[in-house]
C-alpha positions in Angstrom: 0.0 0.0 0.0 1.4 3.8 -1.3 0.7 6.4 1.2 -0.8 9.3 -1.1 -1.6 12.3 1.1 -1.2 13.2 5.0 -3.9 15.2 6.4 -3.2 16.9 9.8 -6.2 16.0 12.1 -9.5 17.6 12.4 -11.1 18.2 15.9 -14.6 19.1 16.4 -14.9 22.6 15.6 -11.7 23.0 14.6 -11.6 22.6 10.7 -8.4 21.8 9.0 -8.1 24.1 5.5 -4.7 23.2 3.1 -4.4 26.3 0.9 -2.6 23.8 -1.6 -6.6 22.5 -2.3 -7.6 25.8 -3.3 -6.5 26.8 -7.2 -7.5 30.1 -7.1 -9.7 31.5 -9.5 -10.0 30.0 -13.2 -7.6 30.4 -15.2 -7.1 30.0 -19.6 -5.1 27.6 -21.2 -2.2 29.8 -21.1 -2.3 30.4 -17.8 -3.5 33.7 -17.9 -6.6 35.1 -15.6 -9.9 33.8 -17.5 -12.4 37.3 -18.6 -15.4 37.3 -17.0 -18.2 35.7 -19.9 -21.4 37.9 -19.7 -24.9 36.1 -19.9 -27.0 38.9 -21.0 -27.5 42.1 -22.2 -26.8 44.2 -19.1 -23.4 41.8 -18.2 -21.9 42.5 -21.8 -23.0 46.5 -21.5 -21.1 47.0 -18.1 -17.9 45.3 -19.5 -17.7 47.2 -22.8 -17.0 50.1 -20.1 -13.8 49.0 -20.2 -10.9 47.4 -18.5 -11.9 48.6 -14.8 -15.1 47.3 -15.1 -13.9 44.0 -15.8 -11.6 43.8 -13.0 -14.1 45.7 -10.4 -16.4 42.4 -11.6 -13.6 40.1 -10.7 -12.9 41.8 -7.3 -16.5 41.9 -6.2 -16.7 37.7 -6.9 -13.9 37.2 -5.1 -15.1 38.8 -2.0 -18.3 36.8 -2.0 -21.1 39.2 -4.3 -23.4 36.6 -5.5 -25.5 39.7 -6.9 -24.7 43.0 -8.9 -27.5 45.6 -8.3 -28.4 46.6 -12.0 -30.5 49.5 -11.6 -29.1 52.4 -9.0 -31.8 55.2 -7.4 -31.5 58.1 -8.5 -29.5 61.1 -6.8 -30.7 63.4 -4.4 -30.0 67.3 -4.8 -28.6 67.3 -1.6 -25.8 64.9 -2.4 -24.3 67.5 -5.3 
């Protein structure tokens, strides 16, 4: 028998995380960070913006945003 991995030991509520599981986000075939693909029309809108806007997407799904608000409210006069 071939001894593959060696895991340190869990204890109850003590979880046990190897960064070496973790790949980081997806990457292309070269490597390189893979673009966010839009699904509709409002995704491929916000990243013809530009370069920013594609890495402010990228940023805000790795900190955990599951949803983009698409429509803002409008600005009140006494913000100007």
């Amino acid at each position: 028998m071939t001894k593959v991995s060696h895991h340190r030991i869990a204890l109850p509520e003590r979880p046990v995380i190897d960064p070496a599981h973790y790949l980081g986000p997806p990457r292309a075939m070269d490597g390189s960070p893979r673009p966010p693909k839009p699904s509709n029309g409002t995704e491929s809108a916000f990243l013809a913006i530009g370069p920013g806007s594609e890495s402010w997407l990228i940023e805000a799904a790795a900190s955990g945003a599951a949803r983009i608000r698409t429509e803002w409210p409008p600005l009140s006069n006494s913000r100007l």
